[in-house]
PAPA-82293 format. One record per residue: residue number from 0; x, y, z of N, C-alpha, C in turn; residue in three letters. Coordinates in Angstrom, 2 decimals. Layout:
// residues N
<pt><i>NUM</i><n_px>X</n_px><n_py>Y</n_py><n_pz>Z</n_pz><ca_px>X</ca_px><ca_py>Y</ca_py><ca_pz>Z</ca_pz><c_px>X</c_px><c_py>Y</c_py><c_pz>Z</c_pz><aa>ALA</aa></pt>
...
***
This chain:
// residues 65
<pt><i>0</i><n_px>90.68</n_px><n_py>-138.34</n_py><n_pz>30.18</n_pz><ca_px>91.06</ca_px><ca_py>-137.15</ca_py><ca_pz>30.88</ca_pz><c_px>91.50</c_px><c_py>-136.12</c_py><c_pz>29.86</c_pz><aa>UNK</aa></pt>
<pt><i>1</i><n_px>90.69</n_px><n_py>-135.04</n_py><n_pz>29.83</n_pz><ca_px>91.28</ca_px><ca_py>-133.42</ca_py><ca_pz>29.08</ca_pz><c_px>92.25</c_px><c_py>-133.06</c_py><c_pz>29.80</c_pz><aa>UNK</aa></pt>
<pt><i>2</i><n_px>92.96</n_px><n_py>-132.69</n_py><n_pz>29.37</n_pz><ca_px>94.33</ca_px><ca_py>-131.75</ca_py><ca_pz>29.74</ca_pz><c_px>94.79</c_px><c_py>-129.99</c_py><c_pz>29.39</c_pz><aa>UNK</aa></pt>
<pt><i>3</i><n_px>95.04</n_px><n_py>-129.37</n_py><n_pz>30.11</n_pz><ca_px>94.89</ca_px><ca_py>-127.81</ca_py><ca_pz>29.88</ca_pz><c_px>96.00</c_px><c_py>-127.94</c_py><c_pz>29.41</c_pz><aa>UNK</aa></pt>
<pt><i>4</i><n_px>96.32</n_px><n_py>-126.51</n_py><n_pz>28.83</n_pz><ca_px>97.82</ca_px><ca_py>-126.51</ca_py><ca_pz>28.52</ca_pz><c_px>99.04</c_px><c_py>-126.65</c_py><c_pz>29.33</c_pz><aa>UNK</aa></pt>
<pt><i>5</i><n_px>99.10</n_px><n_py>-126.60</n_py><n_pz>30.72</n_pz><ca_px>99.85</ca_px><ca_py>-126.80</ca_py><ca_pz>31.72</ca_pz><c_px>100.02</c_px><c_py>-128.08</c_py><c_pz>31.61</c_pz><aa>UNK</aa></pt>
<pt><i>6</i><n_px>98.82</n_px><n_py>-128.69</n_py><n_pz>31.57</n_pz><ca_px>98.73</ca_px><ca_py>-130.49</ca_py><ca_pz>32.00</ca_pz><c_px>99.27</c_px><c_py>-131.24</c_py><c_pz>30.81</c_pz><aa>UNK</aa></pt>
<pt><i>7</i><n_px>99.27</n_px><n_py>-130.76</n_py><n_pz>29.72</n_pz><ca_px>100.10</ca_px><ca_py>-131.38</ca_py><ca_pz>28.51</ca_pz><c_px>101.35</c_px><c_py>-131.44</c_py><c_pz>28.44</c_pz><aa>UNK</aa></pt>
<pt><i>8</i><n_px>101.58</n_px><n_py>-130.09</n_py><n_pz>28.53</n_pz><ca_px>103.29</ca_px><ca_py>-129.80</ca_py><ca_pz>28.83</ca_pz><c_px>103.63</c_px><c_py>-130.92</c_py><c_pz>29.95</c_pz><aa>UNK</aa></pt>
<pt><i>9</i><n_px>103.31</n_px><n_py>-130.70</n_py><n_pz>31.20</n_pz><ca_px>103.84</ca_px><ca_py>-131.44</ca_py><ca_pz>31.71</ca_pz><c_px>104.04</c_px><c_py>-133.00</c_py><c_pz>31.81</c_pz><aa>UNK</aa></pt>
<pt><i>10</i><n_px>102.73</n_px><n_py>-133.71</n_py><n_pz>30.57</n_pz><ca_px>102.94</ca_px><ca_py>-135.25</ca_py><ca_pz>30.53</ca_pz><c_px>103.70</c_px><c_py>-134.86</c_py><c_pz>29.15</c_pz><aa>UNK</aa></pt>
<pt><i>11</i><n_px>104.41</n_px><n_py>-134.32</n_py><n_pz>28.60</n_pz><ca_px>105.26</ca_px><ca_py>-134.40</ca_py><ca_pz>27.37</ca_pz><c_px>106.73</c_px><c_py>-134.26</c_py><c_pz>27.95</c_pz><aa>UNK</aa></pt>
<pt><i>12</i><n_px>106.29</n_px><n_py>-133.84</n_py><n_pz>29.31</n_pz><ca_px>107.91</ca_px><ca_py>-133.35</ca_py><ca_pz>30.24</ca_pz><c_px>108.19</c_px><c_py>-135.01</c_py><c_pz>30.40</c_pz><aa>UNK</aa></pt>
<pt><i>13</i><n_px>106.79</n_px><n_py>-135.75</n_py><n_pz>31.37</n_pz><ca_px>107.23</ca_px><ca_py>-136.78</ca_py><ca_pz>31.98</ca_pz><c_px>108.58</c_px><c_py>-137.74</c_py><c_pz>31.27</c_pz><aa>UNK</aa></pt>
<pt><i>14</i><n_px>109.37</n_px><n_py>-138.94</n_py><n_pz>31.65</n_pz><ca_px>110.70</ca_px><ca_py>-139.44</ca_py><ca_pz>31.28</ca_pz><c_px>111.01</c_px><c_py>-140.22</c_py><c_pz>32.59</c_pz><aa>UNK</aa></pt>
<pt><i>15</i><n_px>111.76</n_px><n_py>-141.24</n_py><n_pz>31.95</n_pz><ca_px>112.68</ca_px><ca_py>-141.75</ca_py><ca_pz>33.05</ca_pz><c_px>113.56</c_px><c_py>-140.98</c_py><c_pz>33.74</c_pz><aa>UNK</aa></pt>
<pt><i>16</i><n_px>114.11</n_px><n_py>-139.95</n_py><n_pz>33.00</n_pz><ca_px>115.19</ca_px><ca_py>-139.16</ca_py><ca_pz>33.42</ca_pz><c_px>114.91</c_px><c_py>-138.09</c_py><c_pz>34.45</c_pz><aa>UNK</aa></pt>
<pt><i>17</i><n_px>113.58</n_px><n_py>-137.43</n_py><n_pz>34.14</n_pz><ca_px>113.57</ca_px><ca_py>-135.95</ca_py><ca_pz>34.86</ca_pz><c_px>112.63</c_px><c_py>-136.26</c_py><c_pz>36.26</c_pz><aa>UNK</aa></pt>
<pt><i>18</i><n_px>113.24</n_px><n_py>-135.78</n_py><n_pz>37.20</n_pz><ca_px>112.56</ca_px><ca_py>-135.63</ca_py><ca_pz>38.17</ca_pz><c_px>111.46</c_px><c_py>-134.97</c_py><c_pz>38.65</c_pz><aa>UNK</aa></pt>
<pt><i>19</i><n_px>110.66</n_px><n_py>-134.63</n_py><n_pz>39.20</n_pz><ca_px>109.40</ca_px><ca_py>-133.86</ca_py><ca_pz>39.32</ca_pz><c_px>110.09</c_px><c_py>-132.47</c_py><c_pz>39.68</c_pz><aa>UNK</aa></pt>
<pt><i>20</i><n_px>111.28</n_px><n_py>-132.12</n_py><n_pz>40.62</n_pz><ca_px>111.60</ca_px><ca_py>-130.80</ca_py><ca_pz>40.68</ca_pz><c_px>112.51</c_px><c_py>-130.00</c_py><c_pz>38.99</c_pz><aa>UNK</aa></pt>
<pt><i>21</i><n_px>112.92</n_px><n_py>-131.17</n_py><n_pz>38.45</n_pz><ca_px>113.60</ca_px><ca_py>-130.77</ca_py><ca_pz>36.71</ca_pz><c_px>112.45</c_px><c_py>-130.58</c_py><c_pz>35.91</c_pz><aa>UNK</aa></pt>
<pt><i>22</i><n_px>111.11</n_px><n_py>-131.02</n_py><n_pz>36.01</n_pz><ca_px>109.76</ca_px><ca_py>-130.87</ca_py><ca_pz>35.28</ca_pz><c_px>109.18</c_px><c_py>-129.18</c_py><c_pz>35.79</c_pz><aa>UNK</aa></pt>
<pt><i>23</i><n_px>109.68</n_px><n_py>-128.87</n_py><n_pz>37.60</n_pz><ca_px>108.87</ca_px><ca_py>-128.13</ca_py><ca_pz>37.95</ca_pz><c_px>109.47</c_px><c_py>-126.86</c_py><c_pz>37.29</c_pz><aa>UNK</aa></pt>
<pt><i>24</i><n_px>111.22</n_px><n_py>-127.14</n_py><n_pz>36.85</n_pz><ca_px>111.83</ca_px><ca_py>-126.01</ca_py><ca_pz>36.14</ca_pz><c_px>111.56</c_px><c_py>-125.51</c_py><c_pz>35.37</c_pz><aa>UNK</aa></pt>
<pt><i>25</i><n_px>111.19</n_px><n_py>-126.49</n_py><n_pz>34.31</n_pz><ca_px>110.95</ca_px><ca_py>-126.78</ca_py><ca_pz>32.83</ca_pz><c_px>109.45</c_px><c_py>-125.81</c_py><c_pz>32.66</c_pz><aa>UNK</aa></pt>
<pt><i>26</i><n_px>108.38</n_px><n_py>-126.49</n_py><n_pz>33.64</n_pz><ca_px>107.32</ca_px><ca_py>-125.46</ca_py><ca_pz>33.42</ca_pz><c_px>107.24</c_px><c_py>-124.04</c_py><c_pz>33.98</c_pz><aa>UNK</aa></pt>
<pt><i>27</i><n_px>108.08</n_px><n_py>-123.53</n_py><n_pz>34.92</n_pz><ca_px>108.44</ca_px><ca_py>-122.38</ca_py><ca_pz>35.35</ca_pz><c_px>108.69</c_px><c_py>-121.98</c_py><c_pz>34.33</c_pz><aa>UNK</aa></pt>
<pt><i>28</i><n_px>109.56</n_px><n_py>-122.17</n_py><n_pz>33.96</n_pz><ca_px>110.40</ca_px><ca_py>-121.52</ca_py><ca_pz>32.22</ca_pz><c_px>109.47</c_px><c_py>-121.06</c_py><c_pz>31.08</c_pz><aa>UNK</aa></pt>
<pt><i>29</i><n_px>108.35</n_px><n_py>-122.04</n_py><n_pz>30.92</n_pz><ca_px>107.56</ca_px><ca_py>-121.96</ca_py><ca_pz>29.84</ca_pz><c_px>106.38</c_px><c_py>-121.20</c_py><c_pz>30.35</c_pz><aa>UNK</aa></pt>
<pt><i>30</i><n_px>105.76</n_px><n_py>-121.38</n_py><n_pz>31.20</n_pz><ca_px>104.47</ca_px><ca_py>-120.43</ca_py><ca_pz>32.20</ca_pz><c_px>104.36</c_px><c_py>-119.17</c_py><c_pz>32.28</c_pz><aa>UNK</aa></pt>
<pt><i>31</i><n_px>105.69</n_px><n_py>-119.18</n_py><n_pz>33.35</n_pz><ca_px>106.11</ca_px><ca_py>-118.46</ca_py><ca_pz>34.86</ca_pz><c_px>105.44</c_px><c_py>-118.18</c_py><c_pz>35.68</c_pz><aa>UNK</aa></pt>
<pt><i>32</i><n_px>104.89</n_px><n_py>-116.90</n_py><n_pz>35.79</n_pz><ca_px>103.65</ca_px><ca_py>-116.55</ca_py><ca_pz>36.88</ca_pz><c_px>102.11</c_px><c_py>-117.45</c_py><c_pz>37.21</c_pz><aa>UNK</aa></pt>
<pt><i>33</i><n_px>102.33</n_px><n_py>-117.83</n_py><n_pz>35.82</n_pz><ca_px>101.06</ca_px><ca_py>-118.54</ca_py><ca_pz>35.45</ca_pz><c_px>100.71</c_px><c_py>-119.83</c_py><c_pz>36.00</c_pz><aa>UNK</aa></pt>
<pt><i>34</i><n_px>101.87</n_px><n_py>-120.18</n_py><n_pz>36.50</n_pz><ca_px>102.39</ca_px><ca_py>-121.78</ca_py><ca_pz>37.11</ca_pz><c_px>101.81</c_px><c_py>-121.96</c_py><c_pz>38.30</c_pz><aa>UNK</aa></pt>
<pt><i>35</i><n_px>101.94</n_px><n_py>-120.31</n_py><n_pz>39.00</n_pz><ca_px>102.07</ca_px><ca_py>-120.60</ca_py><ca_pz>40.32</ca_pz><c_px>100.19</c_px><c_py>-120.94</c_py><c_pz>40.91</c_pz><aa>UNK</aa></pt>
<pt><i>36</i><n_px>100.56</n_px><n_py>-121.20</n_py><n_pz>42.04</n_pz><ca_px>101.32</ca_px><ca_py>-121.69</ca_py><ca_pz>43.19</ca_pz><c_px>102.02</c_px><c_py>-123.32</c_py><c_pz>42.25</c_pz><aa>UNK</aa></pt>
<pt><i>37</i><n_px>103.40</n_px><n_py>-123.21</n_py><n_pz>42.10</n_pz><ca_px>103.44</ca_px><ca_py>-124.35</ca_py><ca_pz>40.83</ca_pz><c_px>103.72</c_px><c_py>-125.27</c_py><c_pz>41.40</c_pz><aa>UNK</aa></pt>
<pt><i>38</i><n_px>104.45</n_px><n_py>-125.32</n_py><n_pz>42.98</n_pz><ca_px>104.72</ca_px><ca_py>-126.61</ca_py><ca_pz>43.53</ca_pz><c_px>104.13</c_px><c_py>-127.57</c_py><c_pz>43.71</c_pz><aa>UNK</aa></pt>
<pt><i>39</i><n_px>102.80</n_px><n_py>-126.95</n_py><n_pz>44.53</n_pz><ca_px>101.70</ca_px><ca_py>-127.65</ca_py><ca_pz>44.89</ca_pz><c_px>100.72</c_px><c_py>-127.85</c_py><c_pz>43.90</c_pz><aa>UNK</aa></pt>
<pt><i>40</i><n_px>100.52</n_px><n_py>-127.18</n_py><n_pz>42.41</n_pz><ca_px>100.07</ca_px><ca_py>-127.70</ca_py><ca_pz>41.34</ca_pz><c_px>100.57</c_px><c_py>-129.14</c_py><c_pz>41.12</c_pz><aa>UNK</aa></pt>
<pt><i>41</i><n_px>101.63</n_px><n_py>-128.90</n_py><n_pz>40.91</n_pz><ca_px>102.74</ca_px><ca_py>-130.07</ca_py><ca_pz>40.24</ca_pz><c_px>102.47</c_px><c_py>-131.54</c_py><c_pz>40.91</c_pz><aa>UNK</aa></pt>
<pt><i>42</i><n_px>102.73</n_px><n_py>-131.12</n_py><n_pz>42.27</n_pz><ca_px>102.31</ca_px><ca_py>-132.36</ca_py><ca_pz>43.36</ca_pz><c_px>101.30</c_px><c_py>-133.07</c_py><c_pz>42.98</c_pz><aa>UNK</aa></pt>
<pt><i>43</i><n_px>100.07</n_px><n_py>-132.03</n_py><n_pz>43.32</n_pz><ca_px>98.65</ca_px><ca_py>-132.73</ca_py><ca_pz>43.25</ca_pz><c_px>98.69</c_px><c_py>-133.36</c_py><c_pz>41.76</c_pz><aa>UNK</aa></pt>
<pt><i>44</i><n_px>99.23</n_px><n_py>-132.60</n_py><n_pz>40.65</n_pz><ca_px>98.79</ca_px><ca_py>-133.23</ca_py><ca_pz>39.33</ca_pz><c_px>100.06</c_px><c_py>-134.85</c_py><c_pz>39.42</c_pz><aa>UNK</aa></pt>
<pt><i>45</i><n_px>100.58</n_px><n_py>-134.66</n_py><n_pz>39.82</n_pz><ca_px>101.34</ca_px><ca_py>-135.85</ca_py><ca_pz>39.28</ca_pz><c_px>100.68</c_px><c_py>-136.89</c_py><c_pz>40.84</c_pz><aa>UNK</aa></pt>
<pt><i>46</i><n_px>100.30</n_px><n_py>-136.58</n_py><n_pz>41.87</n_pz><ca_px>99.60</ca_px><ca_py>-137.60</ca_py><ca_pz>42.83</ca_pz><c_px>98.10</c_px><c_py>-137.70</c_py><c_pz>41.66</c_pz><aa>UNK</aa></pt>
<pt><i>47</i><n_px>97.61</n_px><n_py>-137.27</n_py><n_pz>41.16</n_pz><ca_px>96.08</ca_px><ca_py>-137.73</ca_py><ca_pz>40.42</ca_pz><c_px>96.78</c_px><c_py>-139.21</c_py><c_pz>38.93</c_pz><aa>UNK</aa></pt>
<pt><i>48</i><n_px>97.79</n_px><n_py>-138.71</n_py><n_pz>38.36</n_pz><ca_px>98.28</ca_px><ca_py>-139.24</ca_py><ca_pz>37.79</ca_pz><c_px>99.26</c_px><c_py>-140.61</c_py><c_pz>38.23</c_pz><aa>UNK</aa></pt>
<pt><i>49</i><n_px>99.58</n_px><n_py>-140.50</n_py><n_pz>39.49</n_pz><ca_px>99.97</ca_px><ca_py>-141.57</ca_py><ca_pz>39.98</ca_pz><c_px>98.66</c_px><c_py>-142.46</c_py><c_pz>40.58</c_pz><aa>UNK</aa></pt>
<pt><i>50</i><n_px>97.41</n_px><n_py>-142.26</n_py><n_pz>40.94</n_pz><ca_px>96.19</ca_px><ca_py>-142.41</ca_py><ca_pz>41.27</ca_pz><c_px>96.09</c_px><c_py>-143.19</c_py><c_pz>40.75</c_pz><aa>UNK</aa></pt>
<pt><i>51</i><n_px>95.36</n_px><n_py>-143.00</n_py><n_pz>39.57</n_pz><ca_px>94.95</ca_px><ca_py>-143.23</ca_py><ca_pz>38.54</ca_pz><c_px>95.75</c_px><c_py>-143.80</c_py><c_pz>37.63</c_pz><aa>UNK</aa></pt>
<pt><i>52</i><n_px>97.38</n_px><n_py>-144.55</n_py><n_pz>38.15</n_pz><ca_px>98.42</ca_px><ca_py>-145.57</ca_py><ca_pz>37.26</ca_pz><c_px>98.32</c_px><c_py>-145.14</c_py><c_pz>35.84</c_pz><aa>UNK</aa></pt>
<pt><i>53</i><n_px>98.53</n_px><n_py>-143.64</n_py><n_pz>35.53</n_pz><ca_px>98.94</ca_px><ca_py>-143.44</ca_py><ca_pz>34.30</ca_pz><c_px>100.96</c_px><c_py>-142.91</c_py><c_pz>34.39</c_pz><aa>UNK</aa></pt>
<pt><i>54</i><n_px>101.43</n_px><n_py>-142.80</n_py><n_pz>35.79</n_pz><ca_px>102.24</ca_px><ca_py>-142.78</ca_py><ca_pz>36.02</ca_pz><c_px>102.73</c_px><c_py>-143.67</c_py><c_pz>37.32</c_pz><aa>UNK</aa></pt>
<pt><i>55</i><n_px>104.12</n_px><n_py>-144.50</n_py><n_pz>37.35</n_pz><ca_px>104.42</ca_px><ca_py>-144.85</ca_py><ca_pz>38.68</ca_pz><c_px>105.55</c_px><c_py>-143.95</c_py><c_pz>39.27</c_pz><aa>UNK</aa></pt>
<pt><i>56</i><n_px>106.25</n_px><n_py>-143.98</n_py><n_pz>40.38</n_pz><ca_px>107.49</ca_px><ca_py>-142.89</ca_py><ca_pz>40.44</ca_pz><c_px>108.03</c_px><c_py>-143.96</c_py><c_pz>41.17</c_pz><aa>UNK</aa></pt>
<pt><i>57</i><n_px>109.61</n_px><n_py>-144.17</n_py><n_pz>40.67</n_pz><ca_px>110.81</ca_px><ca_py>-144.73</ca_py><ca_pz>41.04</ca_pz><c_px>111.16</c_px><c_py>-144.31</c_py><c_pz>42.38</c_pz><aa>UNK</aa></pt>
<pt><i>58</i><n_px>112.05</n_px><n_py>-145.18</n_py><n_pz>43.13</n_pz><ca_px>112.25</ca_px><ca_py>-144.79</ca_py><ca_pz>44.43</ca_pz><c_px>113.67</c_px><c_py>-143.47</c_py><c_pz>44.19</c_pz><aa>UNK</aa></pt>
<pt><i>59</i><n_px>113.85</n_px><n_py>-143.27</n_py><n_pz>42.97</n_pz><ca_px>114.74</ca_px><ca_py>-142.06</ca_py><ca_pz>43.01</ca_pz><c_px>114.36</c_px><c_py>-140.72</c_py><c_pz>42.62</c_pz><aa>UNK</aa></pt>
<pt><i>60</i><n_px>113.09</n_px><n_py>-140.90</n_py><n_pz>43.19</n_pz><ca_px>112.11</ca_px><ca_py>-139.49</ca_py><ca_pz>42.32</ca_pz><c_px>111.55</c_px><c_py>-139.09</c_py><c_pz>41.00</c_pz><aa>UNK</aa></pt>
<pt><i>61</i><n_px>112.07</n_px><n_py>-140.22</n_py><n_pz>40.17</n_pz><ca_px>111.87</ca_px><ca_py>-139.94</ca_py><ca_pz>38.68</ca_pz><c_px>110.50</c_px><c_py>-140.95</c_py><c_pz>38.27</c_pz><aa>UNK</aa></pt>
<pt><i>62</i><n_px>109.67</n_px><n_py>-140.05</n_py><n_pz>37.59</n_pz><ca_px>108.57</ca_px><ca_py>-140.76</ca_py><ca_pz>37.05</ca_pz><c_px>108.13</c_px><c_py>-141.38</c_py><c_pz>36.01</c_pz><aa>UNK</aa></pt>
<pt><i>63</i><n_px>107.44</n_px><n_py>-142.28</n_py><n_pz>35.87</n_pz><ca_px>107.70</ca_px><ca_py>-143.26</ca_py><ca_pz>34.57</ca_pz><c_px>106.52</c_px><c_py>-143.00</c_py><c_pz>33.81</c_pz><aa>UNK</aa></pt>
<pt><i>64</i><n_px>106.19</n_px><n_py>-143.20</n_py><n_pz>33.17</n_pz><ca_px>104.85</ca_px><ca_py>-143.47</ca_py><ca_pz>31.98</ca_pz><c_px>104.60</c_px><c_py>-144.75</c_py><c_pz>32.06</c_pz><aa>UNK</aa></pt>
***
């Protein structure tokens, strides 16, 4: 899988620690306009990535590698 620059940033965000809405900050910050529609970016990219078991997500929202 290629990754755009959005899609990098955000598997360099991924962590035990940060949640998908602390990731969605993080790329707001670095983007901004560019993000958007960023919610539903974010979603779909991290559901393809959970798909495809390059990520699982904890029952406390936080996603793993």
């Amino acid at each position: 899988m290629q990754l755009d620059k959005q899609g990098s940033f955000v598997w360099k965000c991924i962590n035990n620690e940060k949640t998908v809405y602390d990731i969605s900050k993080e790329v707001s910050n670095e983007f901004g306009k560019d993000a958007e529609p960023l919610l539903d970016r974010l979603i779909s990219y991290f559901n393809i990535l959970n798909d495809n078991k390059f990520i699982k997500f904890n029952k406390n929202g936080k996603s793993n590698v």
